[in-house]
C-alpha positions as CSV (number, residue, x, y, z in Angstrom):
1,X,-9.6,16.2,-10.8
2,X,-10.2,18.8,-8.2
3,X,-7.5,21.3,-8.4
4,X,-7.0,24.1,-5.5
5,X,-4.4,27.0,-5.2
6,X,-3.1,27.4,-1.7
7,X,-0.5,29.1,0.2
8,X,2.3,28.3,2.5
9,X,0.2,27.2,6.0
10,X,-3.0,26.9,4.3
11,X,-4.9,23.6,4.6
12,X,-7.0,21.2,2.7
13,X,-8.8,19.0,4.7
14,X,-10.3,15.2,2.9
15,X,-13.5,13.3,4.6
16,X,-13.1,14.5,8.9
17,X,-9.9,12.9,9.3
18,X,-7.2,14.1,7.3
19,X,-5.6,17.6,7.0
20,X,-3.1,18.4,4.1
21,X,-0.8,21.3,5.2
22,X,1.7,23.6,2.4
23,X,4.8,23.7,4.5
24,X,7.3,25.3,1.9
25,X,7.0,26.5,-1.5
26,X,10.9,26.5,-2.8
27,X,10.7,26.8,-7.3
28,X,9.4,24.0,-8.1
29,X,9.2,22.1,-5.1
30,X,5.8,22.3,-2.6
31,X,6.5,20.4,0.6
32,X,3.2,19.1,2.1
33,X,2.5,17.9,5.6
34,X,-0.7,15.3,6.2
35,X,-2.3,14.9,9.4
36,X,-3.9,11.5,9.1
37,X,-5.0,8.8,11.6
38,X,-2.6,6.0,12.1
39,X,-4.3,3.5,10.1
40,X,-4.8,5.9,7.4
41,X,-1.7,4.7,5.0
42,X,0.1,7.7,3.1
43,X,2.9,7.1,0.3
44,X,4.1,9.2,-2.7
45,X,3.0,7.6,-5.8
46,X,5.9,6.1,-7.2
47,X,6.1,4.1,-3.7
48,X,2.6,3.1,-4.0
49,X,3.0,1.5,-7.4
50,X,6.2,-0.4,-6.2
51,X,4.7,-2.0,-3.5
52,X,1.5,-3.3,-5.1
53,X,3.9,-4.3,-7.9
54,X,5.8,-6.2,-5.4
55,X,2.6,-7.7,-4.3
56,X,1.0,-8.8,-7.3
57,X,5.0,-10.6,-7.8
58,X,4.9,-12.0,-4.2
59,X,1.3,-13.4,-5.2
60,X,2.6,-14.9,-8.8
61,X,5.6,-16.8,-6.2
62,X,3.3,-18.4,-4.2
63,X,0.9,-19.9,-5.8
64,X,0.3,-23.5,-5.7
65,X,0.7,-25.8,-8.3
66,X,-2.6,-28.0,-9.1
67,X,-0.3,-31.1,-9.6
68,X,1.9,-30.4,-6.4
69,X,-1.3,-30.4,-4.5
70,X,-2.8,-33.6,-5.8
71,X,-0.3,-35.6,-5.1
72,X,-0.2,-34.1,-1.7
73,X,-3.6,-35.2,-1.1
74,X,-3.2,-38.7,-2.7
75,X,0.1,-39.6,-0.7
76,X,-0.3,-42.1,2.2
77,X,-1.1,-41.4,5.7
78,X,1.6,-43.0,8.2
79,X,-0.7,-44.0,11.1
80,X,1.3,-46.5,12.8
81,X,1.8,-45.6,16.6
82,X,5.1,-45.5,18.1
């Protein structure tokens, strides 16, 4: 882990494209700004894990079942024309 000490309105800037600004230093608290393209996607942490969380549980849900899809395959085609 890289570790850097800045101050309020000093940057750090990641790759050429994104900019990490200290906006306010209040006790404990460091607010941070990021200048990042638009397809460049940016979420605290705790976010992050919730959503791929959520994703791995959306995957789980819809997943087909082997026997669902064999029978599928097996049933009979109606091809009488009405």
């Amino acid at each position: 882990m890289l570790v850097l000490t800045r101050k309020i309105d000093q940057s750090i800037i990641i790759g050429d494209n994104i900019k990490l600004i200290v906006v306010e230093i209040r006790g404990d608290q460091v607010k941070i700004g990021i200048e990042a393209p638009r397809d460049v996607t940016v979420h605290r942490e705790e976010v992050y894990r919730e959503i791929k969380e959520e994703n791995k549980r959306a995957a789980l849900r819809s997943s087909l079942n082997i026997e669902d899809v064999n029978r599928l395959l097996k049933k009979p085609i109606n091809d009488s024309k009405e």
